[in-house]
N, C-alpha and C positions, 0 to 999 in steps of 0.2 A: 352432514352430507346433504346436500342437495337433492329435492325431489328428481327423481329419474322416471318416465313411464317405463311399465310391467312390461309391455310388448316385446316378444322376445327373450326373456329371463327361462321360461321353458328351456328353450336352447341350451341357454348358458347353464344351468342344473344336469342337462344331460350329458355335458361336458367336463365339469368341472365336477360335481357329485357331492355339492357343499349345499349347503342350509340356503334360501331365498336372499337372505338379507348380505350374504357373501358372495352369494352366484352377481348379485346386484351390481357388485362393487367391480363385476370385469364388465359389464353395461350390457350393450342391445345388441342382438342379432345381427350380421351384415344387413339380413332382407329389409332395413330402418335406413332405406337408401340416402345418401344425401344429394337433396334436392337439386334440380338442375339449375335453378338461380345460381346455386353457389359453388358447384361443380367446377366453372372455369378458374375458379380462386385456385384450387389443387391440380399440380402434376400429374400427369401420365407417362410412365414409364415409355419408351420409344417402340415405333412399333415395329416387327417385326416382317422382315421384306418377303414376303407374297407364304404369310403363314397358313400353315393348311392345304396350301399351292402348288407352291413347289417342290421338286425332289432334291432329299439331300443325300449328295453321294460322296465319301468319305474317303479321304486317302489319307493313311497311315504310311506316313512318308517317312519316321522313324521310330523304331523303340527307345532310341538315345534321349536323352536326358541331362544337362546341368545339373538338375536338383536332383531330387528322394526326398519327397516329398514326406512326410509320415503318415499321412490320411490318404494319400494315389491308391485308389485303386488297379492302377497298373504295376503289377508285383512281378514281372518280368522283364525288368527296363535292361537293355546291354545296349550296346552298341555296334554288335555286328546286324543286325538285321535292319535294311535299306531299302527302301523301293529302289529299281531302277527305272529308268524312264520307258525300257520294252514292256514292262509290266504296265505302266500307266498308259501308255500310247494303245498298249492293247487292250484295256480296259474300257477307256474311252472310244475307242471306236465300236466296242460292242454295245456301249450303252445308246451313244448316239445312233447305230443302225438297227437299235432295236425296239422300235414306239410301241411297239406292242405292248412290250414291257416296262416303257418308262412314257407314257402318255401324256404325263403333265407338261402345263402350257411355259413352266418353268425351273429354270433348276439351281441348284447351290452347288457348286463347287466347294468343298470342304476339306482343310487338310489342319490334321493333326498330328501328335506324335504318342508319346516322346513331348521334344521340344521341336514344332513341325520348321522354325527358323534355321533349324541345323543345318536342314535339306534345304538353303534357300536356292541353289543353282538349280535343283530339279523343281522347283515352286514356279520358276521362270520358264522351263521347258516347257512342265505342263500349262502354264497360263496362255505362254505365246501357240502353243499347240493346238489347246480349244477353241483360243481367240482364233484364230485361224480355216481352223475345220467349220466352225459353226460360220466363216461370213465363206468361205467358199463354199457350200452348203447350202448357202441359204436357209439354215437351220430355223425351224420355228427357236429355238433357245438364243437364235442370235442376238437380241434385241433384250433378252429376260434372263439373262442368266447372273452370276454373283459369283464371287470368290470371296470366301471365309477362312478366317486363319483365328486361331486362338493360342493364345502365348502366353509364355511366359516373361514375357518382357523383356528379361534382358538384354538380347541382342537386338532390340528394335532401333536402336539409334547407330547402327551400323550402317557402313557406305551401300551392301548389298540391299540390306531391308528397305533402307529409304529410296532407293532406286527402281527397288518392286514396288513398295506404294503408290508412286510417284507414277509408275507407269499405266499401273491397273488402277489406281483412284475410282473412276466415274463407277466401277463394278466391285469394290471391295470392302469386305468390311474386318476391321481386326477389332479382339478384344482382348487385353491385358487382363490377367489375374493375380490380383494387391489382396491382399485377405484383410488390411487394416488396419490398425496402431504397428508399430516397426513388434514390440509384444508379443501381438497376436500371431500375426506376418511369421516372425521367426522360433515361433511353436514347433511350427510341421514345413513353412516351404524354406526347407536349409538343402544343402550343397550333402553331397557324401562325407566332408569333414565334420559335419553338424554344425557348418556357419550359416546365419541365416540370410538371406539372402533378399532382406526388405529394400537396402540401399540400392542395389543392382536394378532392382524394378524400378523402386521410385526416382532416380532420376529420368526415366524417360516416359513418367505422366503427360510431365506439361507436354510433351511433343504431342506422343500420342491423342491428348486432348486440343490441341491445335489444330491435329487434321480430323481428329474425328470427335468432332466437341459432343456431338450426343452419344456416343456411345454406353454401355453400361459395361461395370467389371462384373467378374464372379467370386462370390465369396464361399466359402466352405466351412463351416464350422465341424469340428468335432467335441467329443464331452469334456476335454480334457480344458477347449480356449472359449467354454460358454462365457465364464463371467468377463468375458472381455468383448461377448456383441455389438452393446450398445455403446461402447468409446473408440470402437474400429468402424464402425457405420459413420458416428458422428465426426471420426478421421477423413474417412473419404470422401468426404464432404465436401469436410476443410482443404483439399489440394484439388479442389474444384470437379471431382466425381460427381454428377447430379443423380447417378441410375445407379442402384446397385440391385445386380440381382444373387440373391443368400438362401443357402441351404444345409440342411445339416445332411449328415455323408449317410448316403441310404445300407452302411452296411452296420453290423450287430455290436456296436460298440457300444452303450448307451449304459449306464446305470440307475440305480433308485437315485431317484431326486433330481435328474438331469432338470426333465420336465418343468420342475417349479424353478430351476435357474434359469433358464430359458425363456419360462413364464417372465419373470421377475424383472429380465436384460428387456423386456420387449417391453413391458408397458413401463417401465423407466426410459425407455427410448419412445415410448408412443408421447409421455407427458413431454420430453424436450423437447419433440419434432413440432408439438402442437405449441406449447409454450416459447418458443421462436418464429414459427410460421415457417419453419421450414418447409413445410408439406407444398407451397405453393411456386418452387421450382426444384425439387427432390423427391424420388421415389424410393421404398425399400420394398422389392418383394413379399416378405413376410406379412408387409400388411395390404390388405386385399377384399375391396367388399363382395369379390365373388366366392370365396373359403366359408366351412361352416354351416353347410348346407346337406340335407338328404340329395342324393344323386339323384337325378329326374332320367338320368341316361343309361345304357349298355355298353358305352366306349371304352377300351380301352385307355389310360392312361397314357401309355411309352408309346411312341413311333416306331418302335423295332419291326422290321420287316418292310416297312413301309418307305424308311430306310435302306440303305448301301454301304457296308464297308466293304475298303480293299486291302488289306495288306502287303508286304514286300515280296509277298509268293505269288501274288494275283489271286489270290481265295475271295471268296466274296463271302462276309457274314450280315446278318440282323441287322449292327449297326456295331462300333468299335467295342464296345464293352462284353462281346462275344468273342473276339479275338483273344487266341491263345493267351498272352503277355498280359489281360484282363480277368483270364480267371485263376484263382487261385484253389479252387477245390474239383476241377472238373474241367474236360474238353468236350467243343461242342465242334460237331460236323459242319463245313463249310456249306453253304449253299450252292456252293458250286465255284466258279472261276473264269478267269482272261479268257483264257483257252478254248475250254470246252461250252460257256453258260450258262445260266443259271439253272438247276435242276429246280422248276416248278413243286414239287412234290415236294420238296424240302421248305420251301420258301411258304405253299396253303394254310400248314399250321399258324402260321404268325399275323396272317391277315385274317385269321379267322377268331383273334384273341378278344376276348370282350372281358365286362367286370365280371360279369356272372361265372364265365367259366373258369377263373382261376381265385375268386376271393370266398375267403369263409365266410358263413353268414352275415356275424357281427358284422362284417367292411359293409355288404350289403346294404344290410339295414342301417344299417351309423347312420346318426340323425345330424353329423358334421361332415360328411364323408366327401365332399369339394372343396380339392386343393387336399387332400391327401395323395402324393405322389407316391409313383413306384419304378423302380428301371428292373426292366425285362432280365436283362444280363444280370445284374445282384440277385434279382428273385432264383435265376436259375443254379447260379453258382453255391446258391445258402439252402436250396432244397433239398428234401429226406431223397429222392430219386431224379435220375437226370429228364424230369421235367419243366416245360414253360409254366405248365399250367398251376404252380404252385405257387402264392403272392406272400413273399414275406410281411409280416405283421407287427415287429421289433419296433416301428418309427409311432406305433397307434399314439403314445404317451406323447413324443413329443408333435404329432400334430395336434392333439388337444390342446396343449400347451399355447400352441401356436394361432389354434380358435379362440380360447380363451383372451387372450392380448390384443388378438385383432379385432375381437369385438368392444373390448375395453379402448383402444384405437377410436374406431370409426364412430363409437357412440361421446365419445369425449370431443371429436371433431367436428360432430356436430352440432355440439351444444356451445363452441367456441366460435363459430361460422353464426350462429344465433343469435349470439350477443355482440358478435363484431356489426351484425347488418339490423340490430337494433330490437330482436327478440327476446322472447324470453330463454332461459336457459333451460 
């Protein structure tokens, strides 16, 4: 093995909990930044339009569904519940006459399902509707706003869909989600017959990535299609996907051993990314030189509250994984509604959420503890009492995992960046 400096190996021991000369072998610390010389050699994931900034306000425009997915956390999917456009029309106008409550200099229009393509005539109400109100208005959002859609793909090559694209383009951003090898893919995103439903997607990549050539997918991993991470990454690749953003499903599914397969799929995908040069027009979330660190902050994690969903009743919750049809162990009170607005009091708790107040020591203190995620709505659904303030802890193993590899990552990146530009190793 090649000399590697000690800097950082601390880390990597209070991660992995092996002997110096093993901690070694997953390398340095993210904080062993790589240098800005060589920094323009490696991709950046695309960035995200007015993050931080904007408000996203969410319309669940259906519970319906193509698929059944095996890992959806929406365990209520039918097909009778529909927004109707009275609901969104009134929604919308509460949001836009009330700055009080929605201040920001910008917003996202958000619609999900379900499969949010199902509802595409009402997708066209509400677009041409906002488009509308906001320039008679003179809306500060007129000029900053977005429409987002996340799909499932399939029906994206339809005469409707491409006609909504097509119209709202200059504001729009859609994201398809391909989980990977056809494998991977028909694990969990199959049809109610249990067909899987990789072909339905993948023919309408190449379109998709025509109009929206940067775009990233979402991938989902569960325990069951670990060992197939790193040859569904390296798939999506291959049908010209440059971004992919991956995650394993934040709810209690996880076994002994997951971790080191996980481990294992990632620094086998960190040696081919590097061993190709991938890295230098490809990203994969997982790996990340800001992960693997003590927290320096109080923030909160999850956007919930900060946040707007709407459902087909006009309720307004957190954000959609509060919604009825989202939980499976518990009902959570609306924050209010179209109708009436938002009841403040309901809404204080969630802006008032930080790490301290809902994590156990350990998260606290964790000497890896950024870029360990958590979604509000799983925490509330998985805990002993119907509170927020409860942080599930089930994912610890596999974000280790996930420090470990990325450090293994970024310290083999740059010792390959090293010797490309005539260093030593």
């Amino acid at each position: 093995m090649r000399h590697r400096e000690q800097v950082g190996i601390e880390k990597v021991n209070a991660v992995s909990g092996k002997a110096p000369e093993e901690a070694e072998a997953r390398g340095l610390a993210p904080e062993t930044a790589i240098p800005d010389t060589m920094e323009k050699t490696i991709a950046s994931p695309p960035a995200v339009w007015q993050e931080s900034i904007a408000k996203t306000v969410t319309f669940v425009v259906t519970e319906d569904c193509q698929l059944r997915c095996r890992y959806c956390y929406l365990v209520g999917k039918n097909s009778r519940n529909r927004m109707g456009f009275d609901v969104a029309r009134r929604s919308i106008d509460y949001i836009m006459e009330n700055r009080d409550l929605f201040p920001e200099r910008s917003i996202v229009w958000d619609f999900i399902g379900g499969e949010p393509f199902l509802e595409i005539d009402l997708m066209e109400e509400i677009c041409g509707y906002v488009t509308k109100k906001l320039s008679d208005e003179r809306h500060p959002w007129r000029d900053s706003h977005r429409f987002s859609v996340t799909t499932n793909g399939i029906l994206y090559g339809t005469d409707k869909v491409q006609d909504f694209i097509r119209r709202y383009r200059p504001h729009l951003s859609v994201g398809v989600t391909i989980d990977g090898t056809p494998r991977k893919h028909n694990m969990h995103r199959v049809y109610p017959s249990g067909k899987g439903s990789y072909d339905d997607t993948a023919r309408n990549i190449p379109l998709w990535l025509e109009q929206f050539p940067v775009a990233s997918t979402k991938v989902t991993v569960a325990s069951d299609d670990l060992p197939y991470v790193k040859e569904s990454v390296l798939h999506l690749y291959s049908i010209g996907i440059r971004h992919i953003s991956i995650n394993v499903v934040f709810e209690d599914v996880w076994k002994e051993g997951d971790d080191a397969v996980l481990e294992e799929q990632l620094v086998a995908l960190a040696d081919f990314i590097i061993a190709e040069e991938l890295y230098r027009e490809h990203t994969c979330s997982f790996f990340s030189e800001s992960i693997g660190r003590p927290r320096r902050d109080n923030n909160n994690w999850c956007g919930a509250g900060r946040m707007l969903a709407i459902d087909h009743r006009g309720d307004f919750y957190p954000c959609h994984r509060f919604t009825p049809f989202s939980l499976a162990n518990r009902k959570f009170p609306p924050l209010g509604n179209c109708f009436d607005g938002i009841d403040r009091n309901r809404l204080r708790p969630f802006l008032s959420l930080d790490l301290v107040s809902q994590s156990p020591r350990e998260c606290i203190d964790c000497p890896v503890a950024t870029g360990c995620a958590w979604c509000q709505g799983a925490n509330f659904d998985c805990a002993r009492t119907d509170t927020i303030y409860e942080r599930a802890t089930h994912l610890c193993r596999m974000h280790r995992a996930r420090v470990r590899a990325n450090n293994y990552y970024w310290h083999k990146l740059r010792s390959a960046l090293e010797v490309n530009a005539g260093g030593s190793p």
